[in-house]
C-alpha positions as CSV (number, residue, x, y, z in Angstrom):
1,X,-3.5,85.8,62.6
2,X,-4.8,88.4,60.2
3,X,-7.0,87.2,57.6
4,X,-8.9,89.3,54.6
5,X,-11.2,87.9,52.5
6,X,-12.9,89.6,49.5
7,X,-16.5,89.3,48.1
8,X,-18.9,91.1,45.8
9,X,-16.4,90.5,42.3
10,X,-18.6,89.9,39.1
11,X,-19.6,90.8,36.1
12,X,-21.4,93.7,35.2
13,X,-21.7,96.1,31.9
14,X,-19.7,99.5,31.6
15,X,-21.6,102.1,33.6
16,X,-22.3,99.7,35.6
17,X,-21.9,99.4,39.5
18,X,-20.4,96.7,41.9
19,X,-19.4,97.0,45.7
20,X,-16.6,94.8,47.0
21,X,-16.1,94.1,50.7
22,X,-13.1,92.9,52.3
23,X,-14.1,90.9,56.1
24,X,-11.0,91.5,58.3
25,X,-10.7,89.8,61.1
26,X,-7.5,89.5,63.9
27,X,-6.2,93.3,62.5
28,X,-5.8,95.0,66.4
29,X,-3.6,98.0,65.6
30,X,-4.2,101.7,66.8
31,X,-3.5,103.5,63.7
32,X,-3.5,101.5,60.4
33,X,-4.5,101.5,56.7
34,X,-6.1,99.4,54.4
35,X,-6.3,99.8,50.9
36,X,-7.3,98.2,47.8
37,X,-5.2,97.4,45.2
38,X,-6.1,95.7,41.3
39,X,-4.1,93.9,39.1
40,X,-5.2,92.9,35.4
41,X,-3.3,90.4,33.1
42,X,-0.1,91.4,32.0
43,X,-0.1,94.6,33.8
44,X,1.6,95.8,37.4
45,X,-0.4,96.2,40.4
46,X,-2.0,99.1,40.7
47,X,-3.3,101.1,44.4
48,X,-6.3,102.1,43.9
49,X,-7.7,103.8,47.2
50,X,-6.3,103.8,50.3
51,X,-8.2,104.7,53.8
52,X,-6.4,105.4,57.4
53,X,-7.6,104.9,60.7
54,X,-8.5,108.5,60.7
55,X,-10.8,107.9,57.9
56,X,-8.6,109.5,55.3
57,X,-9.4,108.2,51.7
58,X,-6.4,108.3,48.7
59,X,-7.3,107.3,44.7
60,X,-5.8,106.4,42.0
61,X,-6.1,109.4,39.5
62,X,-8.1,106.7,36.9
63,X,-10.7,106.0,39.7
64,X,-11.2,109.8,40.9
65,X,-14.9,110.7,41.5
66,X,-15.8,107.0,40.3
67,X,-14.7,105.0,43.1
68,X,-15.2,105.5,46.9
69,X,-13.3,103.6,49.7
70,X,-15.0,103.3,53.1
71,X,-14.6,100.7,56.3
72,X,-15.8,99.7,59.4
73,X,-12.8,100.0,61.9
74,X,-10.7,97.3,61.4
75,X,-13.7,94.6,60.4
76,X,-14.7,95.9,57.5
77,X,-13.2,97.5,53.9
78,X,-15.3,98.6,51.5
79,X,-15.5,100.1,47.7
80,X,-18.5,101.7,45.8
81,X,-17.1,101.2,42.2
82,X,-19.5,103.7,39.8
83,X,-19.4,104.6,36.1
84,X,-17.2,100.9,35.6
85,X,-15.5,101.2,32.4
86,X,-14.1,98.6,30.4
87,X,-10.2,99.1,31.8
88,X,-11.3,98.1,35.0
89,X,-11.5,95.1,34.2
90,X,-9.3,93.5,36.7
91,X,-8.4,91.0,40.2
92,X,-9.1,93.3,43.2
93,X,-7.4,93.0,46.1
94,X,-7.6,94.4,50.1
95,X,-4.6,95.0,51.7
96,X,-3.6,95.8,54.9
97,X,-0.4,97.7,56.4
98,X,1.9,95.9,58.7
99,X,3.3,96.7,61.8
100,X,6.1,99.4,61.9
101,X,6.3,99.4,65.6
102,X,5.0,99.0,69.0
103,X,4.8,101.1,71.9
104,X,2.9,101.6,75.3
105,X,1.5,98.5,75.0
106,X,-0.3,99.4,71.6
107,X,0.8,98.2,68.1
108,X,0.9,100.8,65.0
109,X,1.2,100.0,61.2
110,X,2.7,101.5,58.7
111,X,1.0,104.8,57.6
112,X,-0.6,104.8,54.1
113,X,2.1,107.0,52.5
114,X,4.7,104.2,53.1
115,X,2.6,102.0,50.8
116,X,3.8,99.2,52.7
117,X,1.0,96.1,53.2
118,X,2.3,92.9,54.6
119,X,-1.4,91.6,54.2
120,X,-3.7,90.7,51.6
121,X,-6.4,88.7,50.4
122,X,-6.8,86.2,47.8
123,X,-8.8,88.8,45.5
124,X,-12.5,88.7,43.6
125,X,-12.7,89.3,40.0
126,X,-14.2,92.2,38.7
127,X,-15.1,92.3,34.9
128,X,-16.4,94.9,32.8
129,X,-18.0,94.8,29.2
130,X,-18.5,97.4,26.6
């Protein structure tokens, strides 16, 4: 059973840093992506970085140069959020891509372009004052 759980939400002022970590555990594919996603009240879902099992990052124009995705295989997601402005206020979420298919004996998720994640966590607030 696949399971992510977030951690390192809070409060913090804008300019401000935070790091949120996403502990994944039971995610055994051979190629894969994760990805973080945010949502704020009365607003759509929004991806906000992606990251593939090559290592490959994606952002959201609004984080560009602010935010940086990173992970530790499958056990780990991670994002360095700098330079946190007040819009970023928001529930952040990891995500993680389901399986498309299987083959050889070896299980393969969807690839990030298919934006496609049939997991997720429960989220961790992030909040950001002016």
């Amino acid at each position: 059973q696949v399971q992510l759980v977030e951690s390192g939400g809070g409060s913090v002022q804008a300019g401000g840093s935070l790091r949120l970590s996403c502990a994944v555990s039971g995610y055994t594919y051979s190629t894969y992506c994760m990805a973080w996603f945010r949502q704020a009240p009365g607003k759509e879902r929004e991806e906000v970085a992606t990251i593939d099992s090559d290592g490959r990052p994606t952002y959201a124009d609004s984080v560009k140069g602010r935010f940086a995705i990173s992970q530790d295989n499958t056990e780990n997601l991670y994002l360095e959020m700098n330079s946190l402005k007040p819009e970023d206020t928001a529930m952040y979420y990891c995500a993680a891509a389901g399986l498309a298919f299987e083959y050889g004996g070896r299980r393969y998720a969807y690839a990030c372009s298919s934006h496609d994640f049939g997991y997720w966590g429960q989220g961790t607030q992030v909040t950001v004052s002016s």
